[in-house]
C-alpha positions in Angstrom: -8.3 48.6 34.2 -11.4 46.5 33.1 -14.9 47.3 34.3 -14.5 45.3 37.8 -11.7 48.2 39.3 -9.4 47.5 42.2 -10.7 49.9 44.8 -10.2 49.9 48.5 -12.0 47.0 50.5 -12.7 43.8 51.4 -13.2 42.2 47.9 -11.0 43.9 45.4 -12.2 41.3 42.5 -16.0 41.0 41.3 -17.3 37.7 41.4 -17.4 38.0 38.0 -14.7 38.6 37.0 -12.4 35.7 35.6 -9.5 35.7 38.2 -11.6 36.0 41.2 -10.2 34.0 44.0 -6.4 34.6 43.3 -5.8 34.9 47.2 -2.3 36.7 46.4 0.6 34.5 45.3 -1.2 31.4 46.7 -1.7 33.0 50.2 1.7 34.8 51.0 1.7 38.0 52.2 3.3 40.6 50.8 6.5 41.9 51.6 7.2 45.5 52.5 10.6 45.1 51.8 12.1 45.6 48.0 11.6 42.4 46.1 14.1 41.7 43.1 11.5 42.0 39.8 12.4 41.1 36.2 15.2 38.5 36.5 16.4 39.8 40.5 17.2 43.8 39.0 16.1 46.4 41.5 13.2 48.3 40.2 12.3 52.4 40.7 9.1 53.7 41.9 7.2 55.7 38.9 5.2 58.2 40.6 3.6 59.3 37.1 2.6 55.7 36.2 0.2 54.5 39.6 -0.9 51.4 37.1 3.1 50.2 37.0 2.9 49.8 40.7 0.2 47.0 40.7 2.1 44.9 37.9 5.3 45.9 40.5 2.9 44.7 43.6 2.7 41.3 41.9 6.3 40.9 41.2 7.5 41.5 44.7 4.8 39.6 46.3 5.6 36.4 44.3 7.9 33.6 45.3 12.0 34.1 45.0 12.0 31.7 41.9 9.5 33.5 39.9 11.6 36.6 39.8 14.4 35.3 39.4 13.4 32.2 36.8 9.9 32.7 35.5 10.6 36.3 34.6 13.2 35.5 32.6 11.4 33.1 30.5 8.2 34.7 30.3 8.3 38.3 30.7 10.8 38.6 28.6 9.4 36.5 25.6 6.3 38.5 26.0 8.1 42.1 26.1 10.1 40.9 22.6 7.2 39.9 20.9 4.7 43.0 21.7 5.0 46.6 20.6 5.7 49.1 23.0 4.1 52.6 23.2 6.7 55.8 22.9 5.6 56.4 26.7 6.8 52.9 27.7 9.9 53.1 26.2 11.1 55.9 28.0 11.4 54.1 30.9 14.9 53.0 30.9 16.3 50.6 33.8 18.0 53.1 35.5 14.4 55.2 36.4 12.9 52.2 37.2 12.5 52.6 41.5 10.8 49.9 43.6 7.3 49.8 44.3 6.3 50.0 47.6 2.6 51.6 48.0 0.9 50.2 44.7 0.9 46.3 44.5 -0.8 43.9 47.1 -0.5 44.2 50.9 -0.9 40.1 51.3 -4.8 40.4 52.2 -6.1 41.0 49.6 -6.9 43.9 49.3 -5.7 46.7 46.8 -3.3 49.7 47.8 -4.0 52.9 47.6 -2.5 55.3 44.7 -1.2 58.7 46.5 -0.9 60.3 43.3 -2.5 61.9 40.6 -3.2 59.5 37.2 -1.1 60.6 34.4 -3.3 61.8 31.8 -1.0 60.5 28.8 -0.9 57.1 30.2 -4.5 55.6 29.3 -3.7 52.5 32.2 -3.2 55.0 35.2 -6.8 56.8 34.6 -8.6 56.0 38.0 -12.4 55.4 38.2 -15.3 57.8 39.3 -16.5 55.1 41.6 -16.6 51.1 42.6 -18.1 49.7 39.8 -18.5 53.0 37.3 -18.2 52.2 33.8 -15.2 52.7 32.3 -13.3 52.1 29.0 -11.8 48.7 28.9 -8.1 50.2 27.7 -6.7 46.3 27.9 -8.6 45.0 24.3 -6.6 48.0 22.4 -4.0 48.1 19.9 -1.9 50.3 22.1 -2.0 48.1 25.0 -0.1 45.1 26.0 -2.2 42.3 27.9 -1.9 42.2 32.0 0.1 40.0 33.4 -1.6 36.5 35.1 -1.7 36.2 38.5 0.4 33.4 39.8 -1.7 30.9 40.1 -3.4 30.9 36.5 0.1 30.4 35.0 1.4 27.7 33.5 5.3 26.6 33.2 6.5 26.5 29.9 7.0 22.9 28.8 10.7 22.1 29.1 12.0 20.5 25.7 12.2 17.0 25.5 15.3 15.2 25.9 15.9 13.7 22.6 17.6 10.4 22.4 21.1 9.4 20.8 21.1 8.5 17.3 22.9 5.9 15.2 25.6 7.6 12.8 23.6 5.8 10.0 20.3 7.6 11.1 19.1 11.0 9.8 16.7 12.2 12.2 13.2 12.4 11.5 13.3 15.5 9.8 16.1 14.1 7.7 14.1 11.8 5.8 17.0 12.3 3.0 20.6 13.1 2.7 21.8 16.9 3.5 23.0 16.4 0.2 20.0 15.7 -1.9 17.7 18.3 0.3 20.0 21.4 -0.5 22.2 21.4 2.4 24.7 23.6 1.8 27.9 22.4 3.3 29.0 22.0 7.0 30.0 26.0 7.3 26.3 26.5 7.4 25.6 24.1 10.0 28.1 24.7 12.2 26.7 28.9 12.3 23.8 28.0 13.3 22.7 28.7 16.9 22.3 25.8 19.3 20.7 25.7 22.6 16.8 24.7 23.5 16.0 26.2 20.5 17.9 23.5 18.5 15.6 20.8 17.8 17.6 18.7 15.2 20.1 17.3 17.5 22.7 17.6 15.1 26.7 17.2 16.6 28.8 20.3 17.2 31.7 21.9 15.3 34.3 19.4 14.5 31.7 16.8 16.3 31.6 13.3 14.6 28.0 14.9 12.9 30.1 16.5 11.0 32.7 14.0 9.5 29.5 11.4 9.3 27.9 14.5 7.1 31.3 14.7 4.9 31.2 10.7 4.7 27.7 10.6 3.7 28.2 13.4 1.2 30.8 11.0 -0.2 28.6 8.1 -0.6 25.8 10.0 -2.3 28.3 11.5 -4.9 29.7 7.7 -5.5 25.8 6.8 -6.2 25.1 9.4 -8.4 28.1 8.3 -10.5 27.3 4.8 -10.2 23.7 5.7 -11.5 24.8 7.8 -14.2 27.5 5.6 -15.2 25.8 2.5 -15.2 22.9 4.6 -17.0 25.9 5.5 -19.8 26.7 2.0 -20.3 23.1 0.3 -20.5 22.7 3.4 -23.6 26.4 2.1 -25.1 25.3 -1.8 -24.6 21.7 -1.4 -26.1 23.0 1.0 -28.7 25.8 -1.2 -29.8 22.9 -4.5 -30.0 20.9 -2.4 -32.0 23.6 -2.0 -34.5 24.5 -5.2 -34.1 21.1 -6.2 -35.6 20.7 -4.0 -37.9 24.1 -3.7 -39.9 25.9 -7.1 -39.1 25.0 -10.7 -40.3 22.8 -13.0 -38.6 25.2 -15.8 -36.5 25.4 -18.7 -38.2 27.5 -22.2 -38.4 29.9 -22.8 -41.5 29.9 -25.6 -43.6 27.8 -28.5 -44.1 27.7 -29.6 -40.5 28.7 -32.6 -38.2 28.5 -36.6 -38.7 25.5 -36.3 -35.9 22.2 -36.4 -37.4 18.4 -35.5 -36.3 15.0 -36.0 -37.3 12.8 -32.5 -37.6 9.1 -32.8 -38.2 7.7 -29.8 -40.3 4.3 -29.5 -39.8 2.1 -28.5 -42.7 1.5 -24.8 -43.2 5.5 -23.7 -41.5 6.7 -20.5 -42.1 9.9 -20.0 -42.6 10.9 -18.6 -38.7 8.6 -21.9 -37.9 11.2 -24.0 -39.9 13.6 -21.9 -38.5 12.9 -22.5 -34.7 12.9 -25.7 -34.9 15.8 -26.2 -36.7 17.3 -23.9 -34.3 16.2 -25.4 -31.0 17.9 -28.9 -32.8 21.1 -27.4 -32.7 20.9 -27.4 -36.5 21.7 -23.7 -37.4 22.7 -21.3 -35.2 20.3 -18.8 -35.8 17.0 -18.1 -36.8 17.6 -15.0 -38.7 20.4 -16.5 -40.6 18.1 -19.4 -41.5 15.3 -17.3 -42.6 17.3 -14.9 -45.0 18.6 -18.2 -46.8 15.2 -19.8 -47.0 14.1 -16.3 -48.8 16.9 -16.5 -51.2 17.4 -20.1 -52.0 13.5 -21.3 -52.4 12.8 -21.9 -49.6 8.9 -21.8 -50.2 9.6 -24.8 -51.9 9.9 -26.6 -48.4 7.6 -29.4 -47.7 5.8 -30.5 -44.8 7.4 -33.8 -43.2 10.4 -35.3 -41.7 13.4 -34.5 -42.6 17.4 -35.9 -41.5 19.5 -33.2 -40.8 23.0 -32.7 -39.8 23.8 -30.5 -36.3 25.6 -27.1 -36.7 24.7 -26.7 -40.7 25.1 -23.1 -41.9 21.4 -21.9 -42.8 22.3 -22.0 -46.6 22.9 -26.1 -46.6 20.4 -26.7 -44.0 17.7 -25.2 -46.7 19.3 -27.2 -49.7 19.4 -30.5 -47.8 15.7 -29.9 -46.8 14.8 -29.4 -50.7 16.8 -32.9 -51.4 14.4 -35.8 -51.4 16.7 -38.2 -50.2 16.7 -36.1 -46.3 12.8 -36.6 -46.2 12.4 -38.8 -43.6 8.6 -39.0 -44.4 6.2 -41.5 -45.9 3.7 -40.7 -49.0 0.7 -42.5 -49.4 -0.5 -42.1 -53.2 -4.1 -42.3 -54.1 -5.0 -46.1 -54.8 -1.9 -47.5 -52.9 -2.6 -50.8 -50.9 -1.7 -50.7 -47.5 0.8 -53.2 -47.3 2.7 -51.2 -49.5 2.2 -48.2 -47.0 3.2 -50.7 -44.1 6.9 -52.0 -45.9 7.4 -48.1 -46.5 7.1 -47.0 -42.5 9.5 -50.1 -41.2 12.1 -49.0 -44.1 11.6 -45.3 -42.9 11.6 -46.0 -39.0 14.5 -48.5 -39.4 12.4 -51.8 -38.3 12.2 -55.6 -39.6 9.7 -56.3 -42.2 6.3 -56.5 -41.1 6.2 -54.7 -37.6 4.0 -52.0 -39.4 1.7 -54.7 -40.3 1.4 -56.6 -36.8 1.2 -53.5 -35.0 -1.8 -52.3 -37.6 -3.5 -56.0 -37.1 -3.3 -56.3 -33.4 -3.9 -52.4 -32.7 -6.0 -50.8 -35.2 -9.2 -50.3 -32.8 -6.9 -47.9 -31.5 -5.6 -46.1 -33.8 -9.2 -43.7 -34.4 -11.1 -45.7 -36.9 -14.8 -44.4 -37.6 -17.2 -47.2 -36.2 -18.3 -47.4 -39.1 -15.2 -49.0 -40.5 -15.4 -52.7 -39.7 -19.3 -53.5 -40.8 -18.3 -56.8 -42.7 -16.4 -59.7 -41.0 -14.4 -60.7 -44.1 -12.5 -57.4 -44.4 -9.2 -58.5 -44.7 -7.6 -55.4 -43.1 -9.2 -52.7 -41.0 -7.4 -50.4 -42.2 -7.4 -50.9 -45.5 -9.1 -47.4 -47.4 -8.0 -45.9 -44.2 -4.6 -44.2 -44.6 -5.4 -40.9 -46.6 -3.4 -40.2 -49.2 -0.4 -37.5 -48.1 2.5 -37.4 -46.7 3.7 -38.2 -43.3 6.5 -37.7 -41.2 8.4 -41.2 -40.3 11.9 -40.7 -39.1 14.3 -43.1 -36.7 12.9 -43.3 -33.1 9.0 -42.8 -33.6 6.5 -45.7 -33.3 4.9 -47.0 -36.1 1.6 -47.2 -34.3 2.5 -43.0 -34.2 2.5 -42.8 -37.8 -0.5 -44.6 -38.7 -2.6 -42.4 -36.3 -2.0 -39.7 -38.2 -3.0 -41.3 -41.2 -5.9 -42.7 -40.1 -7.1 -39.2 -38.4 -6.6 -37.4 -41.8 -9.0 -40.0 -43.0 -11.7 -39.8 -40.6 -11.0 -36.2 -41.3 -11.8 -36.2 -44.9 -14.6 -38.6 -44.6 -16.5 -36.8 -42.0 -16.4 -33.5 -44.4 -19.6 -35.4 -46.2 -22.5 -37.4 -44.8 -21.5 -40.9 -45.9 -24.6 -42.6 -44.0 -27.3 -40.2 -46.4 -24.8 -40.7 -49.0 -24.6 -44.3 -49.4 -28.3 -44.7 -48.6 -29.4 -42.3 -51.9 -27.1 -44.4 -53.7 -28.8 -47.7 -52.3 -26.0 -49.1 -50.7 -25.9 -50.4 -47.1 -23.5 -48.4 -45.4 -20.5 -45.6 -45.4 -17.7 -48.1 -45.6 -19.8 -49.8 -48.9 -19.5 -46.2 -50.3 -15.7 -46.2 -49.7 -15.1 -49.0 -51.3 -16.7 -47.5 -54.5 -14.0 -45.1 -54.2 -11.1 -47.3 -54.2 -12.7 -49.3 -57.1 -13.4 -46.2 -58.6 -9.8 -44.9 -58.3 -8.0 -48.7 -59.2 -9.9 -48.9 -62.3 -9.9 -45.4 -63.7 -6.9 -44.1 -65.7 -8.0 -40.0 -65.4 -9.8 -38.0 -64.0 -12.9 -38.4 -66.7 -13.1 -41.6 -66.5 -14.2 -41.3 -62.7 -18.2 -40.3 -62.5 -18.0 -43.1 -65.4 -16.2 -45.4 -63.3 -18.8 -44.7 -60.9 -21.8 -45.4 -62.6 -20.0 -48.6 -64.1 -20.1 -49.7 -60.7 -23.3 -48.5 -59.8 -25.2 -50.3 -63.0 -23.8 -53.7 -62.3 -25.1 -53.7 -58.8 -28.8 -53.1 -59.9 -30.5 -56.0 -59.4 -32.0 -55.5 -62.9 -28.8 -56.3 -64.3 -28.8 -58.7 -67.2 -25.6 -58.2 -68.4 -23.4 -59.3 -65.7 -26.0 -60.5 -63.8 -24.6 -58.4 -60.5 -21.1 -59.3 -61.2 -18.5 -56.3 -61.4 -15.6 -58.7 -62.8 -13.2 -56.3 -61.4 -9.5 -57.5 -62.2 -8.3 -55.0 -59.5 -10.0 -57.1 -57.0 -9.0 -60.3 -58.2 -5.0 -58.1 -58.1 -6.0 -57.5 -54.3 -6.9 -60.6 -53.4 -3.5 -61.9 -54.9 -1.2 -58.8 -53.6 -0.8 -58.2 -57.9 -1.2 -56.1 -60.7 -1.9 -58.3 -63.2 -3.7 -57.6 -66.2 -3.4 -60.8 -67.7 -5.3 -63.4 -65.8 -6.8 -66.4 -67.0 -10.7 -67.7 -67.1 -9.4 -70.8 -65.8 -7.7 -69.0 -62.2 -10.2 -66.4 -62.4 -13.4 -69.2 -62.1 -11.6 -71.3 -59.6 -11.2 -68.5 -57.5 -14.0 -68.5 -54.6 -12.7 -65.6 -52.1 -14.9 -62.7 -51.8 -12.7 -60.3 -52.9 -13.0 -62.4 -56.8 -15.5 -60.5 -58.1 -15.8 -63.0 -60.8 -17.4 -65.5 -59.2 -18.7 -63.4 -56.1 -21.7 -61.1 -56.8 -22.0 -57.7 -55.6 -19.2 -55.4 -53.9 -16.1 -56.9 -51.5 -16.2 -57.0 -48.1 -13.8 -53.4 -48.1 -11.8 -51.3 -49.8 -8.8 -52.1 -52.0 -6.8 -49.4 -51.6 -6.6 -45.8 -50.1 -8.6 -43.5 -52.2 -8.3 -40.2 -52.9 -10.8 -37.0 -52.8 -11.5 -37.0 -56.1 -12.2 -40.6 -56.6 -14.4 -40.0 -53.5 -16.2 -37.2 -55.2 -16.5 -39.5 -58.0 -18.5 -42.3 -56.1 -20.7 -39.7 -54.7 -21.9 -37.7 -58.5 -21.5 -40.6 -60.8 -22.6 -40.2 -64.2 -26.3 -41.0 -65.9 -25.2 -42.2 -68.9 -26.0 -45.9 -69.4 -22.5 -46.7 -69.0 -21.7 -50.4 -67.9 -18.7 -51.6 -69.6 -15.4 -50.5 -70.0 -11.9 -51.5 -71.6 -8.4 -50.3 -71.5 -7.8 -50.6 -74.9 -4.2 -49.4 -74.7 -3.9 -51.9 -71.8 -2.1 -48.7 -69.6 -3.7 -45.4 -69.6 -6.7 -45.2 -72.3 -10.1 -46.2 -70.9 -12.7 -46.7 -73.2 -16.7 -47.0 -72.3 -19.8 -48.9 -73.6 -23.5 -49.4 -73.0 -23.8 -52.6 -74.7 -22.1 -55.9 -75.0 -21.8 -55.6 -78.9 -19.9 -52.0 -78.0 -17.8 -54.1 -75.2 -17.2 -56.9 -77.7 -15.7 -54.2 -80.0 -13.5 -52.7 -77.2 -12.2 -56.3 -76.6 -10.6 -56.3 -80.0 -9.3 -53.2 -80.2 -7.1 -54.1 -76.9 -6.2 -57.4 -78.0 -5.3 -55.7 -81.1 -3.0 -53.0 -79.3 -1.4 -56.1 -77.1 -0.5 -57.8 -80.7 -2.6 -61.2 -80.1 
């Protein structure tokens, strides 16, 4: 009983209180007659509990459907899950009478208990007066909640009807197999209770659920095996290469390879795995390893940059020995001091053309082949490209253009050249431009013999350009430029074809330096012509006529030199 009491009157509920307005079981009157409570059972009266009558009153006043449905449902749920006292569980069924004076009498107002409260049940204690305070018993531990009237309850919400499944489709609370999420076989399932309580919607006993669970247990099992096996035989495979690599030979071809050849370029600075991937990627060995252990063990190091003619499917060993044979160097070697058109007959005997292609192709083309613009300051240069193709060696094999190989020699040219300031250079030495200051060089390396007799060379050169020169009066009365001019190398040429001579390469009867280089010169002659001597030095014999070069700062010294070479040459 809470604080508002259900007295006698007109108004059995306070205003205040929070089921005020419940007219009954939404308006019906109450019957007199015995109403089936708690699932249709008859019930007997208590006459020591007057409390039990009013939840009784609300039982048999209610609709058929509630006593018979609801209570089920409800009631029952609610007794299960509550805690009865020791005095409520003495009431058994067979006790239990209908009530007929306590409960409603369908106007609302509030029977009348006959009898005397039962001092041991706390909910039967009456009180003193309408609206006395009282002990709310209800919000105790020992008490179990009043029932709702009618109207403030609410049906419980009937399960959803859960749709049909593919075979294929767990469910969503089956996001993976029964297998991997611990199921423990179909026993299990097939115990377990089904009803509204069974959410899962999982088939019956002997159902198709249940062979689709054994089929599906199958097909994991075959996964895990595939997984594990294939997992097994990646370990064997990679296992095995690793072996493979470390304990067994490189692949590699036998022999000396087939009658099909090809052309490698080796660029300067190759390893040998560089060499090695090339050759490799030309079908020339089968391997790079292979190649790579014979070109540590057969000097390999030796190796030099170029092109080379090799033979397809070589074993490493004879790919390496045919590389160290000069005679497979497809490549072209420009010496210090060598005329071009000695270079040019070289390239079309490398590249398999007709005598002078090289040459047309380097007259009609050479403003394209990279030339400093600096390169063609006098008109009566007789080729552009003469001083121009730096000494080294060059790749020329079968199939490249010739215009291809003299790039590269010109751009190792402009290369070396640009190393030094050649304008600043050839001004401090008062000559008139970079390309006068190259042709030093080649005159430099033509007429000297060694390396001493360059900065000599130089300053030969040098002194007989001074316009003070008295001796020579400006004249260098170089035979290597008379040679040039003539495509020679002549030492013995007479006054007679010297003096008749008017070209200005004869620098016997031109004064001054020609109008280019001579030849190709290399960087020591070049170093030469740029930290010549100081010596007075301005004449100079080869008194052996080959390799000895003598000097002298007078003509009486030259005239001395004379006859010691003709001497030497037996005249």
């Amino acid at each position: 009983m809470t604080e508002y009491g259900r007295g006698p009157g007109s108004e059995p509920w306070h205003p205040e209180d929070p089921l005020y307005g419940d007219g009954g079981w939404e308006g019906q009157q109450g019957h007199t007659g015995h109403q089936p409570a708690y699932g249709g059972q008859p019930q007997h009266q208590y006459p020591q509990q007057p409390q039990q009558q009013e939840y009784a009153g609300w039982n048999d006043g209610r609709p058929q459907q509630y006593g018979q449905q609801h209570d089920q449902q409800q009631y029952q749920q609610s007794y299960e899950q509550q805690q009865y006292t020791a005095q409520d569980q003495q009431y058994t069924h067979q006790n239990q009478q209908p009530y007929q004076e306590g409960g409603w009498d369908g106007t609302g107002s509030h029977a009348h208990v006959p009898y005397a409260a039962d001092p041991g049940d706390p909910y039967g204690q009456q009180a003193a007066a309408y609206g006395a305070e009282q002990p709310d018993l209800y919000g105790t531990p020992d008490a179990y909640p009043p029932p709702e009237p009618p109207a403030r309850r609410r049906a419980e919400p009937e399960p959803e009807a859960e749709q049909p499944r593919p075979d294929w489709d767990p469910g969503p609370d089956q996001g993976e197999h029964a297998f991997f999420a611990g199921g423990g076989g179909d026993d299990e399932d097939d115990d377990e209770p089904e009803g509204r309580g069974d959410r899962r919607g999982r088939g019956g006993k002997g159902s198709k659920g249940a062979k689709n669970k054994k089929s599906r247990n199958g097909c994991a099992c075959l996964v895990v095996l595939l997984v594990f096996g294939g997992g097994l035989g990646g370990v064997t495979y990679f296992g095995y290469q690793f072996y493979q690599n470390r304990h067994s030979a490189a692949p590699d071809f036998a022999g000396d390879g087939t009658d099909e050849t090809v052309s490698i370029e080796i660029p300067k600075g190759a390893r040998g795995v560089d060499i090695g991937r090339k050759l490799k990627d030309a079908g020339v060995v089968k391997s790079v390893d292979a190649f790579v252990s014979a070109f540590t063990t057969n000097d390999g190091d030796k190796i030099q940059a170029g092109a080379y003619i090799l033979k397809k499917e070589m074993s490493a060993k004879s790919a390496v020995e045919m590389m160290l044979d000069p005679k497979s160097q497809a490549n072209v070697m420009v010496t210090p001091g060598q005329r071009n058109i000695t270079v040019y007959k070289t390239i079309d005997a490398k590249l398999g053309l007709a005598a002078g292609t090289t040459r047309g192709v380097a007259e009609k083309d050479f403003e394209s082949l990279g030339l400093p613009d600096w390169a063609n300051a006098d008109g009566d240069v007789k080729d552009p490209l003469e001083g121009f193709l730096y000494p080294g060696t060059y790749p020329a094999a079968k199939g490249m253009k010739p215009a291809a190989v003299l790039k590269q020699m010109v751009g190792r040219a402009d290369e070396a050249y640009g190393k030094y300031d050649l304008e600043a250079k050839a001004k401090a030495l008062k000559l008139e431009n970079p390309l006068q200051l190259v042709t030093v060089a080649s005159l430099v390396q033509a007429e000297g013999k060694t390396h001493e007799d360059f900065r000599k060379m130089a300053e030969v050169v040098y002194n007989r350009l001074k316009p003070t020169n008295t001796e020579t009066n400006q004249l260098l009365q170089f035979d290597s430029t008379f040679n040039y001019l003539k495509n020679e190398s002549n030492i013995h040429i007479s006054e007679s074809e010297i003096n008749s001579n008017q070209d200005p390469y004869n620098t016997y009867t031109q004064k001054g330096l020609p109008p280019g280089p001579i030849g190709n010169p290399g960087s020591e002659a070049l170093t030469a012509a740029l930290t010549p001597t100081s010596d007075g030095w301005i004449y100079f014999v080869a008194t052996d006529g080959q390799n000895k070069t003598e000097f002298a700062k007078t003509y009486a010294e030259f005239e001395q030199l004379k006859d010691k070479f003709n001497e030497s040459a037996g005249n």
